[in-house]
Each structure stands twice: as structure tokens, then as C-alpha cells.
N, C-alpha and C positions, 0 to 999 in steps of 0.2 A: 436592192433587195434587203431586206429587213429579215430578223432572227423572228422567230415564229413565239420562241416562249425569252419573256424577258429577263435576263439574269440573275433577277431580283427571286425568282422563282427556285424553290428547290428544285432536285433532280425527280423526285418521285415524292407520293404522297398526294391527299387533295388539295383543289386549290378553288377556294370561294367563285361561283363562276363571276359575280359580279367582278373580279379580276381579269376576267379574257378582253373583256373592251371589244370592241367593233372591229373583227378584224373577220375577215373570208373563210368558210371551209364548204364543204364537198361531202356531200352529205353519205355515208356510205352504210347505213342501216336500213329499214324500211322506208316504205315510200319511192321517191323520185330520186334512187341512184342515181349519183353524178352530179345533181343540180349545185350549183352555186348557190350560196347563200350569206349574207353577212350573218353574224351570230345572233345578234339581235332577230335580225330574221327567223333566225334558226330556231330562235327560242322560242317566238310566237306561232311557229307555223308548227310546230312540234308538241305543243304544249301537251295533247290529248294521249302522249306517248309517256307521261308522266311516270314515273317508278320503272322504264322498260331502259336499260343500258344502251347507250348508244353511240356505234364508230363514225368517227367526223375524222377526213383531212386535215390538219391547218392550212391555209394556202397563204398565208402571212396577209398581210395589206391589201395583196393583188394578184390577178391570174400570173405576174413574171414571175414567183418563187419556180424551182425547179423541184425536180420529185425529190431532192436531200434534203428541202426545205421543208418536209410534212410528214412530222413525227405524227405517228398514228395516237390520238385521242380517245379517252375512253369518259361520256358523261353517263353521269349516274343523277337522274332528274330529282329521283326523291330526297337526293343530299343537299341537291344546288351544289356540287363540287366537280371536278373532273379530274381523273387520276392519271399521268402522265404512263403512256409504256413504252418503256425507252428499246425493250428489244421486241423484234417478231422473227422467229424460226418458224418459217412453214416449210423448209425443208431442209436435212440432217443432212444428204449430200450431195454435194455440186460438183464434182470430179474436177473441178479446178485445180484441187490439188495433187494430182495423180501425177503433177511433173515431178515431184519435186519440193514446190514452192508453197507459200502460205499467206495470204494478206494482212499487212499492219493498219490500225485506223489508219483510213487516209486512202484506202487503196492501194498502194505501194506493195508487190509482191519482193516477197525476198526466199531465199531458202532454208527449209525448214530447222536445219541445224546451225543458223544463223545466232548467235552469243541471246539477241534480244527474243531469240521462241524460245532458247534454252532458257530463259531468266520466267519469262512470263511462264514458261509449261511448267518450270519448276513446282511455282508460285500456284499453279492450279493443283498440282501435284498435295504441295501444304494441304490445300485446300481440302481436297478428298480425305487426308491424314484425321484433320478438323471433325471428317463427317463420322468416323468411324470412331474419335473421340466419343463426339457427342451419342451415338449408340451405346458405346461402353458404359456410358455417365450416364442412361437410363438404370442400369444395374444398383446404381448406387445407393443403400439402405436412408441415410441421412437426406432426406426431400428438399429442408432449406438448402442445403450443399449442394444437390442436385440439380437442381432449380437456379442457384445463382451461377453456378460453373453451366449452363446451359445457354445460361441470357450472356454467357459473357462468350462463349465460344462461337454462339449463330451472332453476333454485333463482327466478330472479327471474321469470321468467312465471309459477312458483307464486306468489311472492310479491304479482305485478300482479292475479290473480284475488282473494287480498286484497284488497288495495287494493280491488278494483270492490266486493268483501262493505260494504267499510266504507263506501264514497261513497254506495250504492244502499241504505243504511239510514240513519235518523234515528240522532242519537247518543245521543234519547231513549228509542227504540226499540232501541237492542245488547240482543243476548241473551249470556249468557254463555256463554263457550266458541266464541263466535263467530268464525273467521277474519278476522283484518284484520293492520293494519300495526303491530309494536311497535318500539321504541324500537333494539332489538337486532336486526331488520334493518337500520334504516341504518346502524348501527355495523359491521354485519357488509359492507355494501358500502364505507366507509368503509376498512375495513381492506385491503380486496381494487385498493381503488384506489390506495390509498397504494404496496401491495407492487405492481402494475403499474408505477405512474410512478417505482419506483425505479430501475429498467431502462430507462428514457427518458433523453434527452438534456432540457434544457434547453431551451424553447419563444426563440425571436428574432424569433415573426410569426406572426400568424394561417395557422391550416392550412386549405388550400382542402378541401373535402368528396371524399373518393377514398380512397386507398391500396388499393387492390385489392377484388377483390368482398365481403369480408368489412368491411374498414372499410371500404367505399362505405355498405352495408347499416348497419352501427351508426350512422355519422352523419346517414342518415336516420331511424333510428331515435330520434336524441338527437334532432331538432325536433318529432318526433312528441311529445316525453317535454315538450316544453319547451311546447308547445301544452295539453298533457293537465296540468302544473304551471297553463297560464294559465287555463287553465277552471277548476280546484278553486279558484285563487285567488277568481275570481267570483263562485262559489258560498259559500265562505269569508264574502262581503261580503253576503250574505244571510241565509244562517244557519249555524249553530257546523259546523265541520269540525274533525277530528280533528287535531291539532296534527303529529303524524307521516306523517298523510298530505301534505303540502306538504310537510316535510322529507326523504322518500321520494324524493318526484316532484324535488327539487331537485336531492339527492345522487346519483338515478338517471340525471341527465342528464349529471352531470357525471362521472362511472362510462362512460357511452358513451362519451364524448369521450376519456376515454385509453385505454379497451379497442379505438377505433380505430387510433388511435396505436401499441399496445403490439402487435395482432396485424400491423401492417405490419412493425412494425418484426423481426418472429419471421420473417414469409414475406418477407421482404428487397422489401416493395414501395416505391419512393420517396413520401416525402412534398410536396408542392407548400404552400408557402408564397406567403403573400398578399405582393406587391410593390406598396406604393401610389407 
């Protein structure tokens, strides 16, 4: 058995169809449901469907792939591209877990207050934090401000559903091409805090949690971050964690803390410092 999409391929996004090469799918849009076809095939026999989207199986090489083997495809004829979709919810719930229990990639059931759902639910947790950011950060008068504290907070909630890919798999268990956290996102938030706090003054005291509804929102969001860092540590103390997920969730906290700082200081909101 053969992997269906080749590693060389991103996780999501288009990909030139002349990249799929001869390989089998199952044809699931109009027409002749179920029919086999090589792609080539598919393409000729289809052609008159031009500009219509269309669901295709991958069946890999040959009819032995198994159903884990056939990430649902999505072609778009008038692009010549096909957009990979890595998830399908067609149903919210399966009382699977009405024991108790919860499945990790891999199938593997464990229970729900298991260190590694605490680390990942955390992490989702963030996430939502993230969402209610970015509402607050519509409010905000300053548009460039707005705008780039936007593009930088929807890159990291992509980023945090990584993270959950890598927490809620063993590291024995990664499949390749798998969504998680590398080396070069935290460099890449690294960067982006650096060029924030170069626009900052000089800290003299602890900053009380506030500066308007956006940085109120981010530094709730940073304890969330810093909670969602102590849980993976835990888990960490049990079994192997991915070395960049704790460096993530580090750098991630500390990225809030001047991106609150930096958009008060854009919306002219005052800072309160701590007076012991």
C-alpha cells in the first residue's frame, strides 16, 4: 500500500492537477457513482463537467488501499487544481463518548481527564480565547493595527489546531505530513514580537491586565496560554512531548503579553502599572 498524497505535497491548499499522476479514484460526484477510474481517465471522461467541483476518492495505486487510505478530494476543473480536505464532520455526535472515554489520532480510547485531553482541551481552550480576541480587535480605531494584529492572531489559531494535532497523537504514532508545530513557527512568532516591542517603551513595573478591550482580551488570553504551557508540561512528565510544542506554548505567551502592550499603545489606550 502506497500513501495516497506524496509528502512532498502540502497539508492543504492547491495543487497543479498535472501533480496527481495516474493513480485510481472513485468517482463520487455525478455521473456513474462508484465507478473506478484512473485520473487520466477521469479527466477525459469528465471533461464536459468543466467549472462544476467535483468529490473523487483517492484509492492510491489500486483497489487494496483501505477506507484510511482515501482522503476525500476536492477538484475544481476551471483551476486545473485540487484542494486537499483533511477533515469531514457529518456528524457532531457519536455517543462514543458517553463512557467516559475520548479517542486520540490513531484510534486509541483513553479517558477523558487523561494529562494528554487536559493539554490538548487546554490548547483548544487558547484557542477560543484567540477567537474573542480577534472580535474585540474589530473595535479597534487604528485599521493598519487592526488588520495586522488580525493576520497575525487567525495564522496562530491555525497554528494552535496544530498544536492540538500534535498533543492528541502519540509521537509514536505521527503520520507523516501530519499538521503540528515546527521549529519555524516559533521563530516566526519570535520575530513578530521582537518587531512589536521595538515600538514599546521600556517596561518600569509590572502591567496591571487591561488596556482596552483588545489588550483586556489578549492578556486573558496569555493565562489561558500559560495554563495550556502547564498542562503539556505535565504531560511532558509522563510521556515524550514534542520538544516545540512547550517552546510554542512558551513563546506564545510571551507574544500576548507585548501584542497587548503594542495594540494599546496604537489605540492610545493608557497602561496601569503595578505600584507595590
Amino acid at each position: 500500500r502506497q500513501r495516497v498524497v506524496p509528502s512532498s505535497w502540502p497539508n492543504s491548499g492547491p495543487i497543479p492537477m498535472a501533480e496527481l499522476g495516474p493513480r485510481w479514484v472513485v468517482y463520487r460526484g455525478r455521473g456513474q457513482v462508484g465507478r473506478r477510474y484512473t485520473l487520466t481517465e477521469f479527466q477525459r471522461h469528465h471533461l464536459p463537467h468543466r467549472g462544476v467541483p467535483l468529490q473523487v476518492h483517492a484509492r492510491g495505486p489500486g483497489p487494496s488501499c483501505n477506507r484510511s487510505n482515501r482522503p476525500s478530494l476536492m477538484f475544481d476543473w476551471s483551476q486545473d487544481v485540487y484542494t486537499p480536505r483533511m477533515v469531514r464532520l457529518n456528524r457532531i455526535y457519536t455517543r462514543t463518548g458517553d463512557d467516559g472515554t475520548t479517542g486520540l489520532v490513531g484510534g486509541e480510547r483513553v479517558a477523558k481527564d487523561d494529562p494528554r485531553i487536559e493539554a490538548y482541551g487546554t490548547v483548544d481552550e487558547l484557542n477560543a480565547c484567540l477567537g474573542l480576541c480577534r472580535e474585540a480587535n474589530r473595535q479597534t480605531a487604528d485599521t493598519a493595527a487592526r488588520a495586522a494584529l488580525d493576520d497575525q492572531l487567525f495564522t496562530i489559531q491555525q497554528q494552535l489546531f496544530n498544536l492540538g494535532s500534535s498533543l492528541a497523537t502519540r509521537l509514536a504514532s505521527r503520520r507523516p505530513n501530519q499538521p503540528v508545530i515546527v521549529a519555524a513557527d516559533v521563530t516566526a512568532l519570535e520575530q513578530s514580537l521582537d518587531a512589536m516591542n521595538a515600538e514599546l517603551a521600556p517596561l518600569l513595573s509590572f502591567v496591571l491586565p487591561g488596556g482596552g478591550p483588545t489588550g483586556a482580551a489578549l492578556h486573558f488570553a496569555r493565562t489561558v496560554c500559560r495554563r495550556a504551557e502547564r498542562r503539556t508540561i505535565e504531560l511532558a512528565h509522563v510521556e515524550p512531548v514534542a520538544p516545540e510544542d512547550v517552546k510554542y506554548l512558551n513563546r506564545l505567551s510571551d507574544w500576548l503579553f507585548v501584542a497587548s502592550r503594542w495594540v494599546a499603545k496604537r489605540t492610545g489606550e493608557p497602561e496601569a502599572l503595578w505600584k507595590p
